[in-house]
N, C-alpha and C positions, 0 to 999 in steps of 0.2 A: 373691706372686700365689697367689689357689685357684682353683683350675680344676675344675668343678662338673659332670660328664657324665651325661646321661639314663643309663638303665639301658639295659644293652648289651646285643645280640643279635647272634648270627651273620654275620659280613659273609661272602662269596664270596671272597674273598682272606684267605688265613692269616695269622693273628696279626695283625688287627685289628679292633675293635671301632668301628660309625661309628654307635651311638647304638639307635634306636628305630625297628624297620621301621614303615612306613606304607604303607597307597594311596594311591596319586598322589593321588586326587582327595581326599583327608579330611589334605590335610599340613598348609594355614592351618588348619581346624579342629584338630587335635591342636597344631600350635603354642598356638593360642590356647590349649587344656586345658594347657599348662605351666604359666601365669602368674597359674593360679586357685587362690588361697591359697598364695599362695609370699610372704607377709611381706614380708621386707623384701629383698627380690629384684627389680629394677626392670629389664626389658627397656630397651636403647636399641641406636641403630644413627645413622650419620651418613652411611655412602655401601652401596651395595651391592656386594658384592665377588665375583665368580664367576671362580674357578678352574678351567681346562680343564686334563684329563691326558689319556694315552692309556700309560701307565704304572703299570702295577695296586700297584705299590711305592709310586708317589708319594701315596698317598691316605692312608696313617697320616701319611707327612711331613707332608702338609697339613692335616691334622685337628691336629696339635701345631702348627703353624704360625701358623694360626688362632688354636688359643687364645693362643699370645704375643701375636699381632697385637693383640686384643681387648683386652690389659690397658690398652693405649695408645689403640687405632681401633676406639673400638664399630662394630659390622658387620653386618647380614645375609649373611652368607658362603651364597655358593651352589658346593657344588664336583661335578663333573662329572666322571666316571672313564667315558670312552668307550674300551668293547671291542669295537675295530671288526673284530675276526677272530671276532666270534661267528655263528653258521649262522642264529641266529634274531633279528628284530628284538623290542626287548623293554626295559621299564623299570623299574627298581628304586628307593625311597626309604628312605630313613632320617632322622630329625632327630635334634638334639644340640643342647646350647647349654653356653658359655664362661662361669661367671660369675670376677670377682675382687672383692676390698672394697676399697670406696672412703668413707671418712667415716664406716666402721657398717654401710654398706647394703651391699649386693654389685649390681653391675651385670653384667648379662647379654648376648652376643650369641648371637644364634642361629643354628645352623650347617645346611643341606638338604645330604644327601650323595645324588647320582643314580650309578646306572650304566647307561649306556647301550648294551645290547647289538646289535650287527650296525650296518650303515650305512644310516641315513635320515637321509636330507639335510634334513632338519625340524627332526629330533626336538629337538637341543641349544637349536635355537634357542623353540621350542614351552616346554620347560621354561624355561628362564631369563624370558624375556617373562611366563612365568603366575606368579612365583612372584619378581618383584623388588620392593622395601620402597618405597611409594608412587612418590614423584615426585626420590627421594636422586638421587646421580650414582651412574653405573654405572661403575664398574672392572671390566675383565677382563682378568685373567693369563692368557694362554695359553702355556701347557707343553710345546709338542708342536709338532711340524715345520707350520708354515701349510701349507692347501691349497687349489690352488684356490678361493677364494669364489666363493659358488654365489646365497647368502642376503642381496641388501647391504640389506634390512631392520635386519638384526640388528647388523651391523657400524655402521649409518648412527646407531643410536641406544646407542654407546657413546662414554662419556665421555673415558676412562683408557684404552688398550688398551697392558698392559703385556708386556713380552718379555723373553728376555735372548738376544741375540746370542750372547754368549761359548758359549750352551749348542749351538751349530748347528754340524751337518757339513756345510752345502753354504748359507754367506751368501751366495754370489754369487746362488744361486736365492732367498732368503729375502728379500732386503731388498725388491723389486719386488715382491711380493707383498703386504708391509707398505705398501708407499707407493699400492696398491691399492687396500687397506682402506679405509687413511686417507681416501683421493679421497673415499668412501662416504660419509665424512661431511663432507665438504665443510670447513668450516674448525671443525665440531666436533670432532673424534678428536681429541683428544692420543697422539701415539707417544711410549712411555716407554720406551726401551729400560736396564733394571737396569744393564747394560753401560757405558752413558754414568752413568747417577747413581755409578756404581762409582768413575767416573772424578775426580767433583766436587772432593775434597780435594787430589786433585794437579793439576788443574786452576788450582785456586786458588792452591797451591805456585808454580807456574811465575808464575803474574801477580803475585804480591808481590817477586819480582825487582823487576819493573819502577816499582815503587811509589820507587824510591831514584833520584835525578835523576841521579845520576850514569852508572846504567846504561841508563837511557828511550832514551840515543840508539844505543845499542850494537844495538837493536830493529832497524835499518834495516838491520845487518851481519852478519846471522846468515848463516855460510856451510853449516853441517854439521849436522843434529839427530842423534843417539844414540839409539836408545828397547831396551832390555833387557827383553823378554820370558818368561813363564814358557810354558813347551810348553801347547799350547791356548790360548792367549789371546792368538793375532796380530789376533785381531777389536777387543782392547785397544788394542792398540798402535796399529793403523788410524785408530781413531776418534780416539785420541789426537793422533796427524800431522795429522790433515784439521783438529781443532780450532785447533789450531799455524796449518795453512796458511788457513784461514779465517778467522782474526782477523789475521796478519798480510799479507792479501793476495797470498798466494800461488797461483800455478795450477802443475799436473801439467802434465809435460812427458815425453812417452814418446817413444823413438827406437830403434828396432832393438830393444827389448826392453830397454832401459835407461831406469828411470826416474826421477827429479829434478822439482824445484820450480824455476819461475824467478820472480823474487820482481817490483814494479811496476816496477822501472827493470830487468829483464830478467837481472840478476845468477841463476846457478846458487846453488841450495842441495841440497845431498847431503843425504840417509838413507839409516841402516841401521838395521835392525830385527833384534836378534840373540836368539834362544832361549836360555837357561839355566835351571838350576830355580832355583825361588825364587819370590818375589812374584807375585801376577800383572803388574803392573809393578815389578820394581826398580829401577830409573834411565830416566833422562832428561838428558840434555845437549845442551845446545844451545851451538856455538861459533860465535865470529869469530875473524877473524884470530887475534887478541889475547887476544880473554876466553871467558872458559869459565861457564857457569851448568848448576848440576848437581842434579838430586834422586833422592838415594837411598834406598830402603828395604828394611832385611834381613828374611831369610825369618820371620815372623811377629811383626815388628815393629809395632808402633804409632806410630810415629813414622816422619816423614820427614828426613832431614838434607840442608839446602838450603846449598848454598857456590857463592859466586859470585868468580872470581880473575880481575890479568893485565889489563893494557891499563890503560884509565884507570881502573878502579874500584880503591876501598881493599876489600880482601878482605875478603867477611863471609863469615857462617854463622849459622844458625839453627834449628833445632828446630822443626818443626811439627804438630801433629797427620794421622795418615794417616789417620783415618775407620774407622770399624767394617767388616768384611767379611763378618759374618754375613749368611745372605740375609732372614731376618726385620726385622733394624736396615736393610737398603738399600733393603726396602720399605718400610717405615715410614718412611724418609726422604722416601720417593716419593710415597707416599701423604700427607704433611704439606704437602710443599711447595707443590703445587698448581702453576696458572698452567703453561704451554706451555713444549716446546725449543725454541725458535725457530733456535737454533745447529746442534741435531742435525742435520736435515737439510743444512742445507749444508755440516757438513762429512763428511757421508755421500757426498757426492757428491761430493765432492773426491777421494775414496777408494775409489769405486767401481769404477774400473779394476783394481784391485788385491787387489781381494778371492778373484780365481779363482786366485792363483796359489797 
């Protein structure tokens, strides 16, 4: 990859450069003065991508984020560093653009960086609506604790709205906010929670058990699931169970402050969800009576080691791929796949009781 940056100017936060100031009103115009006589330099873009921060650190992360993104997801990148403890309302621009070579030529995305000083309940949404790449899908990563919506304009005409749970100190307040959003746009919003794509390889792990006929009926007898956690990532493990109880039919069952699954025929199924360092998940076990199905992963492993023993099965094992954990490869995973959760939500809310404690 080369990564090609406007000539750099002073940004407000140290030790970062976000490109080329501009006035608001002259940013398509100076865009457009990039691409005149620039050879064999070819702008494209396929969705529009706007990053929300409120984290003056997160914006070089996101300026190198982008340009990876871009080797793979040409982009119109809009990123937004809202300083909302400024005394004055106020707005700042900069442009940049990503190129890499592809065939000879180099392809370009181009990156608007805003900062948005003091709190106007407009402003974010005023920028991103002036300044999105015709009629693409709109992605938006937001970064930073939901709040109140105020604007469901802006929300109603997003494509993508991407998050990551695992990043929040307070999901029991977060998640109803998101399913807020979502309402806004009625059955357009996709909720992408990074969280859940994070989840997709071991996800997949677990259902290739059942791919072997001999274990498929063993599915009806799960008495106890296991999930081994790393510190901060009980939002993992959560989502993980609700997945579990969601496809196999399971509902919550709380009583006195003890809680369990009871499965269609009303049988109890225990969880524990235990902390240790390591993985953001390292295990998973699911048992019956009899058999045990188990996937493990050591701390910065790539691989999964999936053993299944005990009861009627002949005892296997196998090796699986665990999936990249970089946050760049889990957006671009995100970003590729396209198409709805349809799962997420319901097994968010299978799990929902359980998020405050």
């Amino acid at each position: 990859m080369s990564t090609e940056s406007i000539p750099h100017s002073e940004f407000p936060i140290s030790n970062f450069s976000a490109g080329l100031p501009v006035e608001v009103g002259r940013i398509e115009k100076e865009l457009g003065r990039l691409w005149e006589n620039t050879g064999d330099k070819t702008r494209a873009s396929l969705i529009n991508l706007a990053i929300y921060t409120e984290a003056s650190e997160n914006v070089a992360k996101n300026t190198e984020l982008i340009s990876q993104i871009a080797t793979e997801h040409a982009c119109r990148a809009i990123l937004i560093y809202a300083n909302r403890t400024a005394p004055e309302i106020g707005v700042k621009a900069w442009i940049n653009a990503h190129c890499h070579a592809v065939n000879k030529k180099e392809i370009c995305s181009e990156q608007i960086t805003f900062q948005l000083d003091g709190k106007s309940p407009t402003a974010f949404a005023n920028v991103v609506f002036a300044h999105l790449d015709s009629d693409l899908p709109f992605c938006l990563w937001w970064q930073a604790p939901f709040h109140e919506p105020h604007d469901s304009k802006l929300w109603s005409w997003v494509d993508r709205l991407i998050f990551d749970s695992n990043k929040w100190d307070d999901p029991a307040g977060q998640f109803p906010i998101v399913r807020q959003i979502a309402a806004f746009g009625d059955v357009r919003t996709v909720l992408c929670d990074l969280n859940w794509t994070r989840l997709l390889s071991l996800r997949s792990a677990l259902a290739q058990f059942f791919d072997h006929s001999n274990a498929l009926p063993c599915l009806g007898n799960i008495q106890a699931v296991e999930i081994v956690h790393a510190p901060g990532a009980r939002v993992s493990a959560l989502l993980l169970l609700g997945w579990l109880a969601n496809q196999l039919g399971w509902q919550l069952d709380s009583v006195l402050g003890r809680h369990s699954f009871r499965s269609a025929d009303r049988r109890e199924v225990t969880f524990r969800l235990i902390e240790e360092t390591g993985a953001g998940i390292s295990s998973c076990r699911l048992m019956t009576k009899l058999s045990k199905f188990s996937v493990d992963r050591a701390s910065g492993g790539e691989f999964f080691h999936a053993t299944a023993t005990g009861g009627p099965l002949d005892s296997f094992s196998q090796i699986l791929p665990a999936g990249r954990q970089r946050i760049a490869d889990i957006l671009l995973k995100e970003l590729s796949r396209g198409g709805s959760h349809p799962l997420y939500l319901q097994s968010l809310a299978i799990i929902e009781p359980l998020l405050a404690e």
